[in-house]
N, C-alpha and C positions, 0 to 999 in steps of 0.2 A: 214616562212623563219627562218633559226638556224641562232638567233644569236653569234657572232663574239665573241668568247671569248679569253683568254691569260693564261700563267704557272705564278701564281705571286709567287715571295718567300714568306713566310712567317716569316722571321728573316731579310733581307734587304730590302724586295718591288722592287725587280730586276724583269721585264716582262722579257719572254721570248716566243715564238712563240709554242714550245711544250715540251713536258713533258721531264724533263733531272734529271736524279738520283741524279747529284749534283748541287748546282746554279754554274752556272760561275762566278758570281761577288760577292759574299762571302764565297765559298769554302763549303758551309754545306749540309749535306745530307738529302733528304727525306722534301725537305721543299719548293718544286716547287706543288703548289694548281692550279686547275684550278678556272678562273674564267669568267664571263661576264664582259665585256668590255663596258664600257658605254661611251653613244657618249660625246664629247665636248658639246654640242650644245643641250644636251634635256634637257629639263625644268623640274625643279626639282615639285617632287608629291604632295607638298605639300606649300601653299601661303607663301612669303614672311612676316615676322613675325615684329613686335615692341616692345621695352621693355616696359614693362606694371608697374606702381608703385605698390606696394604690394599689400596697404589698398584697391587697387580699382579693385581687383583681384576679379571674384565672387568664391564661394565654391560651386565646382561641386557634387550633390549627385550622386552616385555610387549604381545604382540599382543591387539588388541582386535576387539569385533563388536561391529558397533551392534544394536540390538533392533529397531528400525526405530518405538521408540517414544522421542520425543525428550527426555519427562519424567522417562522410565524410566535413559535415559544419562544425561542430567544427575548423577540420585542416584549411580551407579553409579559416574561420574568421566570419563565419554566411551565410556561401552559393559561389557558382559564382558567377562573379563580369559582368555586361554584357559586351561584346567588350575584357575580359581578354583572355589571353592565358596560359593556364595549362599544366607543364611537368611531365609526371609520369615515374619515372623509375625502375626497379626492374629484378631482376633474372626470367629467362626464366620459365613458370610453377608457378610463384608464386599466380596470381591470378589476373595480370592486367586486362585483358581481360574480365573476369568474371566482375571485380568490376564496369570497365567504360560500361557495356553490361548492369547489373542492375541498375548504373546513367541515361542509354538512355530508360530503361523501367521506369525508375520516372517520367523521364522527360515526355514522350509523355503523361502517365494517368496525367498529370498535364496539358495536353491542350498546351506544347510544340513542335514546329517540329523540329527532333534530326534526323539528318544525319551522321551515322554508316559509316567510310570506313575501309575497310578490305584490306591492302596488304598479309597478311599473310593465312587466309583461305577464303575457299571457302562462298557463300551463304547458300549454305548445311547444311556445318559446323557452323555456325551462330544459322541458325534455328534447331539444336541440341541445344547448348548451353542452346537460347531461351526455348525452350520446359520446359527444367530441369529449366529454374531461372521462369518459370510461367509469362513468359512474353503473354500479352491478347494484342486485340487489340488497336492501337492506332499511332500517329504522327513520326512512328519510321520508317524510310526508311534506308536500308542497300545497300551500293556500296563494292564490289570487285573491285579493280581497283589498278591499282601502277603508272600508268603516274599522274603524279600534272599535269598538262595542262587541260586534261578531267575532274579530280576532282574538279576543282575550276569552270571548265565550268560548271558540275553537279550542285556543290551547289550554283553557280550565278540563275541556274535556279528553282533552288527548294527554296532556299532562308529560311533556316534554324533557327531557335533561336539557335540552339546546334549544334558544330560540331565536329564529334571525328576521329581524327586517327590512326590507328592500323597497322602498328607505322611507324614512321617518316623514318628507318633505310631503308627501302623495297621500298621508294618511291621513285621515281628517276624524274628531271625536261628534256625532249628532248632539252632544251635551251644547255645543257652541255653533252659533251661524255664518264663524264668517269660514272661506276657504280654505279647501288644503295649502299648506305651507305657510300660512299668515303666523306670524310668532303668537298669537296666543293656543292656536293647532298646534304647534310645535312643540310649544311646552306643555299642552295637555297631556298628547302624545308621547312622550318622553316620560312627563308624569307619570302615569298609568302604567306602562311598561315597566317603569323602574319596580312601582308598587310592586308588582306583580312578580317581578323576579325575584325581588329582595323575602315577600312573604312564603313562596315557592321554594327558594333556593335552585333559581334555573341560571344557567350560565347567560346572556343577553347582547346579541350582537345585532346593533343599528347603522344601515349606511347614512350617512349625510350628505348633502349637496354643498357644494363651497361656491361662495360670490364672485364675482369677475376678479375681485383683488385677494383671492386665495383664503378666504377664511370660511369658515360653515357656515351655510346660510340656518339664518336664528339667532335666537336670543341669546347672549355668552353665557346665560344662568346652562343652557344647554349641557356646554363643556362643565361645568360645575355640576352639575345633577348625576352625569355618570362617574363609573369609577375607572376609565378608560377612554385616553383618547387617541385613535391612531390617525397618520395621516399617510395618504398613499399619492405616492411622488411620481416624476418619470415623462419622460418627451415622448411623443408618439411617434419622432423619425428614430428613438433607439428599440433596443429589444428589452432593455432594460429598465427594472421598477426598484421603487426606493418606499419602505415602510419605517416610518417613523415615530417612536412614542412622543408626546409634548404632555402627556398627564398619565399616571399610571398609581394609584396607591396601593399594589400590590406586586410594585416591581421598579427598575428603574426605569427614570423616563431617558435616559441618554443612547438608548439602544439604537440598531438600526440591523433591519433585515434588506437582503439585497436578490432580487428574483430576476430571471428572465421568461420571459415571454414568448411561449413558442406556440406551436397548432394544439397540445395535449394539454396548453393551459398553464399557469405559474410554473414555474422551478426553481427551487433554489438553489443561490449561488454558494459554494461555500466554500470557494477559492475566489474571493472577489479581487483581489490584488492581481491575478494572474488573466483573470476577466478583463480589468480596464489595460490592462497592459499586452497582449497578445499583438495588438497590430501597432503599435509603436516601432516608427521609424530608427532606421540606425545610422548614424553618423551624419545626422540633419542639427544643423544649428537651430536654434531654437528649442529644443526641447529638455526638459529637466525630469527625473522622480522624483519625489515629496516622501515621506513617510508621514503619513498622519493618522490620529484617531478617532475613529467613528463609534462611538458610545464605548463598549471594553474591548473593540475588534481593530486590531490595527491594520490599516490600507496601505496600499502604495496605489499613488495616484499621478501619472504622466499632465505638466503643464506646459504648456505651448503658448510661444512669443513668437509675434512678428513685428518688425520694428522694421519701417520701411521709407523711404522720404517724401515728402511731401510738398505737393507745390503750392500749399497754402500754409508756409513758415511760420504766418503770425494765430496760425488758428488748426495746430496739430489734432489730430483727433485721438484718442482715448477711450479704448471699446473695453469691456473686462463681460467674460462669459463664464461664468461658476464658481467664482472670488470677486473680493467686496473692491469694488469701483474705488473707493476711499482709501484704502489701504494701499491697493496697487499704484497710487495717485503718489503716495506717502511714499512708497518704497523707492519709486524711482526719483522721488526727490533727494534720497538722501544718495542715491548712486550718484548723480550729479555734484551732488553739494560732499560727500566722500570720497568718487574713485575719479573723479573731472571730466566724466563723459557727458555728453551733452544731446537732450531730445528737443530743442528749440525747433528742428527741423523734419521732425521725427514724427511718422504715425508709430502709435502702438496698439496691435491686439493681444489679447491674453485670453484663452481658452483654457480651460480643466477638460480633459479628453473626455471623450465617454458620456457627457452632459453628465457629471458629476458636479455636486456642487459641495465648497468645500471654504470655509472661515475662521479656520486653527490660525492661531499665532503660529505654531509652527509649520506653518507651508508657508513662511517670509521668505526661508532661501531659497525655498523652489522657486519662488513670483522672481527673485533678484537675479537669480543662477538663469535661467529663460529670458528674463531680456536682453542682458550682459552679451550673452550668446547670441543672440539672433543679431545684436547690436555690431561684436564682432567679426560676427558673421563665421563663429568656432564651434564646432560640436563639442558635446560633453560625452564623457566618454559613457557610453551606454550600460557598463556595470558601476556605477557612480548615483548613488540617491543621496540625498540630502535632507535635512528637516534644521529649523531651530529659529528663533523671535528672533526681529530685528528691530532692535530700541533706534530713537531718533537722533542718539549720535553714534549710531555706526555699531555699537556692538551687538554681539551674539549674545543672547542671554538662554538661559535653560528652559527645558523645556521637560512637562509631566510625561512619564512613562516611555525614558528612552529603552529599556530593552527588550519592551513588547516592539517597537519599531526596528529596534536592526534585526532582533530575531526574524521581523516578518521578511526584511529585507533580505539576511543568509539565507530564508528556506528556498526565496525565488531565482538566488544564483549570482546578487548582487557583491562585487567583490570588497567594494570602498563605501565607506559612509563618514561624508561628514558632517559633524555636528555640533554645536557647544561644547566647550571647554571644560565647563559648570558639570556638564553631564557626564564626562568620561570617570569620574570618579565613582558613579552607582554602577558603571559597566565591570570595574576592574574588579568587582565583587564576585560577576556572574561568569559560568564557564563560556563560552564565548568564543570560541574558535574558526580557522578558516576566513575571517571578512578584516582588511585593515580600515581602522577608527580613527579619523585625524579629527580633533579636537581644533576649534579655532577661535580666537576672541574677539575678533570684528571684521565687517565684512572685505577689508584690503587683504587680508588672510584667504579667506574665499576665493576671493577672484584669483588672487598668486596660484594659490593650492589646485585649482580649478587649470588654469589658463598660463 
């Protein structure tokens, strides 16, 4: 029996019986949701609760599984959490599918049962996939299916450790009339799913679909409902993919795992410093190292300037590709307005190699050390990385966690780093050997020590 649902607004909470372009009771458009209607009278799912005093509170341990992919725990916090719910979302093609299809082949050779559902292809298409990722026998059962009713009938009966959906947007609940992916579908579907893990204790991986402007399509209560949000990054001209937490209560959300993409399907990277840097140019002006940090994993990441003249003086152009447009705006004002060089005439580009994208305070002297150069048209010397904030009158100011960055820097063969001034004194603590450290306290220091 369909139950009895209502149009609720969602900017006054005015019901209405069905669906009306504008509310009647506060005038606003497009904000009539379907929803289910719940009775007066049903008994809520879950026991009546007591305030509990702190100290007598016990500490629940939170069993984990590893994925058996080690870039993927990393983001995660040291594995799935069991009973969580995981949201992956990312650009059509980028590799969803692929990655949680090799998570459900870890899982099963690990003596897990991983139920696979598919709105989106067929069985067929699956067992392609499978074939190419070398998926063998094992605990892996694959549903086609888009009603949530039958799915959750499915896996009441099968009774899963792993549950993955592909994806959330295609599923639709026969509880409600209007289409798959409409935000009240969306959050039904999510709903239920959550229920369902949470009272189960199954691990719960959902893909999501993201909007033209990068964010999940749905309701944001979405991101709120689970206990994990991943987001899957990455240019379809590189080989390379970028997994990011932005919500995790079981872990940090500042992680970052780094894959490539090859015929056998993800791989992780886990020399990513020697990844973005293998085909960097040597003795080309324009180009700088960075040392920066990407959640607790320090990178070395190659930026590239070109600074070239232009025959429209009064209207230079200003391109920035994987650093923030503003900041690069800022930097070279103050090269101007500090060292007396001058872009009135001047195109500049700014690339992050690799389509890395990257928004430390401490990639300032990489941005400045790359224009400078391409500017004087001087290479840097290619064992030379650099990292550290550039305030707006000129100085170097410190920066978090300088000796995870020159260590990353010695292991890759880098001879010289310099850095803040501020900072040389956490180094002189640490053994430290083989790389020399020039400390500098504004950016006229830089360019001497540089140039």
């Amino acid at each position: 029996m369909k139950e009895k649902t209502a149009f609720v607004c969602q900017n006054c909470g005015a019901h209405s019986p069905k669906w009306m372009g504008r509310c009647p009771s506060c005038g606003e458009w497009e904000t009539l949701i379907e929803e289910i209607e719940e009775d007066a009278g049903t008994e809520f799912a879950f026991p009546p609760s007591e305030p509990v005093l702190y100290e007598k509170i016990k500490q629940a341990e939170k069993k984990r599984i590893h994925t058996g992919i080690e870039e993927l725990n990393r983001v995660l916090g040291g594995g799935v959490v069991l009973g969580s719910v995981v949201l992956i979302g990312g650009e059509p093609g980028i590799g969803k599918s692929t990655l949680l299809l090799q998570v459900s082949r870890d899982f099963s050779t690990q003596g897990e049962k991983v139920l696979y559902v598919s709105g989106e292809e067929s069985l067929e298409q699956l067992k392609l996939r499978g074939e190419r990722l070398g998926i063998q026998k094992g605990n892996l059962y694959l549903l086609a299916e888009t009603n949530l009713e039958r799915i959750i009938a499915h896996a009441e009966k099968l009774s899963p450790q792993v549950f993955i959906l592909d994806s959330v947007q295609t599923v639709f609940s026969s509880k409600l009339s209007s289409s798959p992916g409409t935000i009240s579908q969306v959050r039904e579907v999510t709903n239920q799913i959550f229920r369902f893990a949470k009272g189960n204790m199954i691990s719960a991986f959902l893909i999501g679909h993201i909007t033209k402007d990068g964010s999940l399509a749905g309701p944001k209560s979405l991101e709120h409902m689970v206990d994990c949000v991943l987001y899957f990054e990455g240019e379809r001209d590189h080989s390379h993919r970028v997994v990011r937490a932005l919500k995790n209560r079981f872990g940090p959300v500042s992680e970052l795992a780094i894959f490539e993409m090859t015929g056998q399907g993800l791989q992780g990277v886990s020399n990513p410093s020697a990844f973005f840097l293998k085909e960097r140019p040597t003795n080309e002006a324009g180009s700088a190292v960075v040392c920066t940090i990407k959640g607790s994993r320090p990178l070395l990441a190659e930026v590239q300037a070109l600074v070239s003249s232009t025959l429209f003086a009064g209207n230079p152009r200003r391109m920035t590709i994987g650093c923030d447009h503003f900041r690069a705006s800022m930097l070279m004002a103050i090269v101007e307005k500090k060292l007396g060089f001058s872009f009135a005439g001047e195109d500049v580009y700014l690339n992050v190699a690799g389509g890395l994208s990257i928004d430390e305070p401490a990639t300032d002297m990489g941005i400045l050390v790359a224009v400078v150069s391409s500017l004087k048209n001087k290479a840097v010397s290619s064992d030379l990385a650099v990292f550290g904030e550039v305030g707006l009158s000129g100085e170097i100011r410190s920066v978090g966690h300088p000796v995870m960055r020159v260590k990353e820097a010695s292991s890759l063969g880098f001879q010289t780093v310099i850095l803040p001034k501020g900072n040389i004194s956490h180094l002189e603590k640490e053994d430290i050997s083989g790389i020399n450290l020039i400390g500098v306290q504004n950016v006229k220091d830089v360019i001497d020590t540089i140039f």
